[in-house]
Structures are given as structure tokens and as C-alpha cells.
Short mmCIF file of the C-alpha atoms (twelve columns), coordinates in Angstrom:
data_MODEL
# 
_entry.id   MODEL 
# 
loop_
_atom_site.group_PDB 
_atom_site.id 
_atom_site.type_symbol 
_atom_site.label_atom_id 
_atom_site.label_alt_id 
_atom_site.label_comp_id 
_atom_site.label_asym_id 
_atom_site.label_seq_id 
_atom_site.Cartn_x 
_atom_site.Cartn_y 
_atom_site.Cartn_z 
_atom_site.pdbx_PDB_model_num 
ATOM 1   C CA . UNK A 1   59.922  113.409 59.971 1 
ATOM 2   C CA . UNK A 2   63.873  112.582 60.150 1 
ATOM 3   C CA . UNK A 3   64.769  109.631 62.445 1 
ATOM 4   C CA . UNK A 4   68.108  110.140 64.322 1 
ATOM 5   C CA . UNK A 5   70.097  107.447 64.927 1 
ATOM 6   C CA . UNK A 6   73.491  107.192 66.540 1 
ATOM 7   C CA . UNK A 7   75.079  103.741 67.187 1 
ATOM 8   C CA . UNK A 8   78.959  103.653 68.718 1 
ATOM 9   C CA . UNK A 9   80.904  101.149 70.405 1 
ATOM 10  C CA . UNK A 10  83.431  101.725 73.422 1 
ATOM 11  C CA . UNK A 11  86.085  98.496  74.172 1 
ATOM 12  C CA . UNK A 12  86.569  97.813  77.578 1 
ATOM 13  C CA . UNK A 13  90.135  98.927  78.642 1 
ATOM 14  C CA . UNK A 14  91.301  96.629  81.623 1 
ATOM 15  C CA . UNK A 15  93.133  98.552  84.686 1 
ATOM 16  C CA . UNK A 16  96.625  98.072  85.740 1 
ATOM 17  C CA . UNK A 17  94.928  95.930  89.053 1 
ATOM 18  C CA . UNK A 18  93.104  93.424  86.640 1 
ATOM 19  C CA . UNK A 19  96.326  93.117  84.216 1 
ATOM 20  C CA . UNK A 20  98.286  92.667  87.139 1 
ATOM 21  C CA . UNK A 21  96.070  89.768  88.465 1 
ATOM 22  C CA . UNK A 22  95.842  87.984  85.410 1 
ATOM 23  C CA . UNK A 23  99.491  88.292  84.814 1 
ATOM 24  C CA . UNK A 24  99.878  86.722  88.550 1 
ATOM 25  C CA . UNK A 25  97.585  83.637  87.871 1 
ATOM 26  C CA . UNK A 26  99.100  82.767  84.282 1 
ATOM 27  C CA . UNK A 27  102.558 83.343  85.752 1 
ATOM 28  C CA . UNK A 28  101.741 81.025  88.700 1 
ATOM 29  C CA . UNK A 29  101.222 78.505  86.666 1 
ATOM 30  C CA . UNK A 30  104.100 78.525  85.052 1 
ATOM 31  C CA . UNK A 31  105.998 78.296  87.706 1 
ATOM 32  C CA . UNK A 32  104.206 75.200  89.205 1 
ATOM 33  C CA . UNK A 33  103.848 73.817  86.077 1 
ATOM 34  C CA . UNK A 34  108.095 74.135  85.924 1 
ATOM 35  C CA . UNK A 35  108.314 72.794  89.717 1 
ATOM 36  C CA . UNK A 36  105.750 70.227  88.168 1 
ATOM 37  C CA . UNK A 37  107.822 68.539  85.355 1 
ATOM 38  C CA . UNK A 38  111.027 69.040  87.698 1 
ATOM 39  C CA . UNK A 39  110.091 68.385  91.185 1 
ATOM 40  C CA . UNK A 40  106.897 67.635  92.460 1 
ATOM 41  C CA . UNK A 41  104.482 65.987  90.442 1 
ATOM 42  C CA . UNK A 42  101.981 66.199  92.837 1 
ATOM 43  C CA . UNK A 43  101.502 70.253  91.782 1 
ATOM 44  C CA . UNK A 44  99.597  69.370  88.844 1 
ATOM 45  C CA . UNK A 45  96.130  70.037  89.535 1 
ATOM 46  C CA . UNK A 46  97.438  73.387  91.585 1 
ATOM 47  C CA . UNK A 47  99.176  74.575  88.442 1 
ATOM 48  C CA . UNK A 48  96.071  73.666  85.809 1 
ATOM 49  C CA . UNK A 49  93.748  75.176  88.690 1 
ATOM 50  C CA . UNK A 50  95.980  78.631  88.225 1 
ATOM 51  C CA . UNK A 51  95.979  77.951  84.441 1 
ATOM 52  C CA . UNK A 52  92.717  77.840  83.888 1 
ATOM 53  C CA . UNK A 53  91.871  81.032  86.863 1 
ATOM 54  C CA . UNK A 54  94.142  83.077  84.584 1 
ATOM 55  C CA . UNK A 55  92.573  81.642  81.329 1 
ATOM 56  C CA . UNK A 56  88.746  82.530  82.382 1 
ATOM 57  C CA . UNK A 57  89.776  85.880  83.966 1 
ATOM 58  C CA . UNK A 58  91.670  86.975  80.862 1 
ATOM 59  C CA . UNK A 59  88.290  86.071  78.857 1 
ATOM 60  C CA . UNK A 60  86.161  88.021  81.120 1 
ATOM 61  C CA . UNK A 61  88.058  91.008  80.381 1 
ATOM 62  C CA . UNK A 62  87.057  90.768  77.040 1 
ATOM 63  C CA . UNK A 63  84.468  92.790  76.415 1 
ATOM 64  C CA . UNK A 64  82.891  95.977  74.985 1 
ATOM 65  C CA . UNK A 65  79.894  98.391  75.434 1 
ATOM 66  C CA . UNK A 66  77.491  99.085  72.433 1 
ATOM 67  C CA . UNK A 67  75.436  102.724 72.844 1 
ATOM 68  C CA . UNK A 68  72.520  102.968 70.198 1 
ATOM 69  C CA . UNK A 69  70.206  106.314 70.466 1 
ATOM 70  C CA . UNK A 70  67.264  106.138 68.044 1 
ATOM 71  C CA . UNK A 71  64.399  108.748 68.268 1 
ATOM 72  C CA . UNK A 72  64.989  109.208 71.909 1 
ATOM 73  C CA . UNK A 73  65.571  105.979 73.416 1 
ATOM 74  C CA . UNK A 74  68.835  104.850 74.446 1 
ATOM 75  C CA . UNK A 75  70.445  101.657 74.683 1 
ATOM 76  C CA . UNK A 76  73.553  100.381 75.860 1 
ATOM 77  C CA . UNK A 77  74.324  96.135  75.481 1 
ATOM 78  C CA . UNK A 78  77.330  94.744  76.825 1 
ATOM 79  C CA . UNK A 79  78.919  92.788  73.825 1 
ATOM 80  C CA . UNK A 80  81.383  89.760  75.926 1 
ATOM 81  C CA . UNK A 81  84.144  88.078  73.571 1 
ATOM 82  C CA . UNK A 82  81.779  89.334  70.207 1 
ATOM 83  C CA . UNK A 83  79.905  86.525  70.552 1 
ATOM 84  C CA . UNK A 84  77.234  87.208  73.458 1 
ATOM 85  C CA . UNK A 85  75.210  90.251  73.911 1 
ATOM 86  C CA . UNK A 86  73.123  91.639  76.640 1 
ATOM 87  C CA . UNK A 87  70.980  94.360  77.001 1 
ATOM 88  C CA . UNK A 88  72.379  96.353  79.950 1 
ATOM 89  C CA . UNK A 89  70.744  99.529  80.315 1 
ATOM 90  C CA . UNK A 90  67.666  101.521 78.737 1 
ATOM 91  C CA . UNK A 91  66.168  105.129 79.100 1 
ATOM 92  C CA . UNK A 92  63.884  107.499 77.393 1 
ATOM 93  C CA . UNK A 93  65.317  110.668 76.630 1 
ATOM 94  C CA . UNK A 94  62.152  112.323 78.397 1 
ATOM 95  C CA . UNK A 95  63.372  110.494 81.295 1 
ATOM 96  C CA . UNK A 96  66.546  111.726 81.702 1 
ATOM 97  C CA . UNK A 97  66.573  114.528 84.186 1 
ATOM 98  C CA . UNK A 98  69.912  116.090 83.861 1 
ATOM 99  C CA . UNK A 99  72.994  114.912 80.811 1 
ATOM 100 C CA . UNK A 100 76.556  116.555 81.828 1 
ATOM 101 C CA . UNK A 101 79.679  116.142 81.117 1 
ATOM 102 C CA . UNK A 102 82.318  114.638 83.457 1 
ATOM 103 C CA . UNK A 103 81.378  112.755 86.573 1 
ATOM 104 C CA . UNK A 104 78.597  113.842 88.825 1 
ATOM 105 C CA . UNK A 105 79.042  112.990 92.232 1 
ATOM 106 C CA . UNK A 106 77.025  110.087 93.631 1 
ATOM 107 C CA . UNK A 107 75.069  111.740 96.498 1 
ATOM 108 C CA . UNK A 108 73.246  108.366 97.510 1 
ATOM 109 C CA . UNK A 109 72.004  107.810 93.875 1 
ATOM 110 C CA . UNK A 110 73.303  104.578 92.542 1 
ATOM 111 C CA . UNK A 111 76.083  104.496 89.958 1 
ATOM 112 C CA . UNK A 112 76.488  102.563 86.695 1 
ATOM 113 C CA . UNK A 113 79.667  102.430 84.608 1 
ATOM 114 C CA . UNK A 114 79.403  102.007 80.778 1 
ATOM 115 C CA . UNK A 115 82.680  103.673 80.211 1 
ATOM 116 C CA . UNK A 116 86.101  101.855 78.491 1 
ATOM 117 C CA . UNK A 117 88.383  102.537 81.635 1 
ATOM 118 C CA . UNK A 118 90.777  104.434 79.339 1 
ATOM 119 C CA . UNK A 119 92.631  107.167 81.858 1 
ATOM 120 C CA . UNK A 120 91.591  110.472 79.853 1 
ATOM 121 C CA . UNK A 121 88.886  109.430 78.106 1 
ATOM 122 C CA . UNK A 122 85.918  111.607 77.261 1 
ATOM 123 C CA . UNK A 123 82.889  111.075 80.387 1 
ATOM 124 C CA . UNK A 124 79.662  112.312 80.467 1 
ATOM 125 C CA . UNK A 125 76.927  111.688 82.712 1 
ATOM 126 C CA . UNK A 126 73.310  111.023 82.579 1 
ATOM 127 C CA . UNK A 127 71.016  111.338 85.681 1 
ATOM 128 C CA . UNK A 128 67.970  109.116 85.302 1 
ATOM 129 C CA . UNK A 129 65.197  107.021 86.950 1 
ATOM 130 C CA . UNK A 130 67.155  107.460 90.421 1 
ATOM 131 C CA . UNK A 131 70.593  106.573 89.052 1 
ATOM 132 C CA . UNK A 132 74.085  108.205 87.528 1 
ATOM 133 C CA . UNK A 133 75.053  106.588 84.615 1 
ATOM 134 C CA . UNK A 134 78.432  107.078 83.082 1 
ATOM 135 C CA . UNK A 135 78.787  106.871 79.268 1 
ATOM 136 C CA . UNK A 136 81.365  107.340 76.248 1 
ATOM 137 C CA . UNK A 137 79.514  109.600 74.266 1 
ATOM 138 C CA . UNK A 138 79.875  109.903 70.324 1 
ATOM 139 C CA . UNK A 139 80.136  114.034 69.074 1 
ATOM 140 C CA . UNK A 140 76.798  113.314 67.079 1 
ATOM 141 C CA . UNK A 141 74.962  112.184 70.207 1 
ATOM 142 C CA . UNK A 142 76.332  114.983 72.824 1 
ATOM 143 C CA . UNK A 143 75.315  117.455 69.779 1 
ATOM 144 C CA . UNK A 144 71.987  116.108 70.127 1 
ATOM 145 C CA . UNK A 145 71.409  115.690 73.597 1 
ATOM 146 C CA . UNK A 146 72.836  119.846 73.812 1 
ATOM 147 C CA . UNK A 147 69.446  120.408 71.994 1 
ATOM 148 C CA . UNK A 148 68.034  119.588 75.416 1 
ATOM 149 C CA . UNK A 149 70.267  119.976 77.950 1 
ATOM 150 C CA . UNK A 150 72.392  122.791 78.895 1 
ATOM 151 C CA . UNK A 151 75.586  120.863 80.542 1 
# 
């Protein structure tokens, strides 16, 4: 019997809105940190509390998904700063009712995103245990789930 297996990983993009927040916080400091040296020393802990805000946010937008498929069962781990990993998500593929591409719309069901947040990018969606789950498919693993499903 031939195994399949499909690994692939997908780095997480971060939007305009989180760029634009971290920018805000590392910028804030700077600017109390200026008013700091030059004005009022009393700032200091207000511009190391925006430091480190725009330090720890930056980090948490560090992250990527990993998708592994082997002989039905799919994984997907969330890989933070390449040094932590945790399992995120994990179906069957006898469990998956419906695998299509693009967005389905919610319709009450509850939503999961395991995409990179890249405008343009490639979605596909798989329907399961109650739930929509968007994903970043590789070609090999949408070739093999077309054995299956017609979407």
C-alpha cells in the first residue's frame, strides 16, 4: 500500500491594522523616551511600558502554520517564533463533509483561520465536525482531496 504524505508550511502575513499598531507603540516610545532624556524624566516607566507593548506585540506576530496530511488525517500546528509548537487543529478525512475552494459562508457554523493573511492568496475551505476551517492548501494535497470531493 503507498502512504501519502503532504507536509507544507504557510507564514503568517500581519495586516496593515496590526503593522500599524506596532509601529504606534514602538514609535511612542521613542518619542517619550526623547521627551525623557530632554524634559521630563518622570516619563520613563511610560516610555519602557510602550517599549516593551511594541516589543511583545511585534513577537506575537511571529508566527507560522504547519499543515501535515498523512493517510487521511490532517494536522495543522501553529509554529510561534520557530521555537514553540502547538497542535491547533485535527480531522479525519472521513470526517470532512464538504472541501471547496474559496470561502464558504459561515451560516452559524463556527470559523477557524489557518490561512497567512496574504491579500490574494490561494483559500480553500473544509467543512467539518460543525466548523469552517480555512486553509492554504499545497497543489499535491487539493489533487488529493479532488479524489474525493468535487469542489
Amino acid at each position: 500500500m503507498r502512504d501519502v504524505v503532504f507536509e507544507w508550511y504557510i507564514p503568517y502575513v500581519p495586516n496593515r491594522r496590526e503593522m500599524l499598531l506596532k509601529a504606534l507603540f514602538l514609535s511612542a516610545a521613542a518619542v517619550l523616551l526623547f521627551d525623557v532624556l530632554f524634559f521630563a524624566a518622570g516619563l520613563w516607566p511610560l516610555a519602557l511600558g510602550f517599549a516593551a507593548a511594541g516589543f511583545f506585540y511585534g513577537r506575537s506576530l511571529r508566527y507560522e502554520y504547519e499543515y501535515v496530511y498523512v493517510n487521511g488525517d490532517f494536522d495543522i500546528s501553529k509554529i510561534i517564533r520557530k521555537e514553540k509548537r502547538k497542535d491547533v487543529y485535527h480531522v479525519n478525512r472521513p470526517d470532512m463533509e464538504t472541501f471547496v475552494r474559496g470561502r464558504m459562508q459561515a451560516e452559524g457554523k463556527k470559523i477557524r483561520d489557518f490561512t497567512s493573511g496574504r491579500p490574494g492568496a490561494e483559500v480553500y475551505t473544509i467543512q467539518a465536525k460543525g466548523e469552517l476551517v480555512f486553509i492554504e492548501p499545497s497543489e499535491e494535497f487539493v489533487e488529493e482531496m479532488r479524489k474525493y470531493y468535487h469542489g
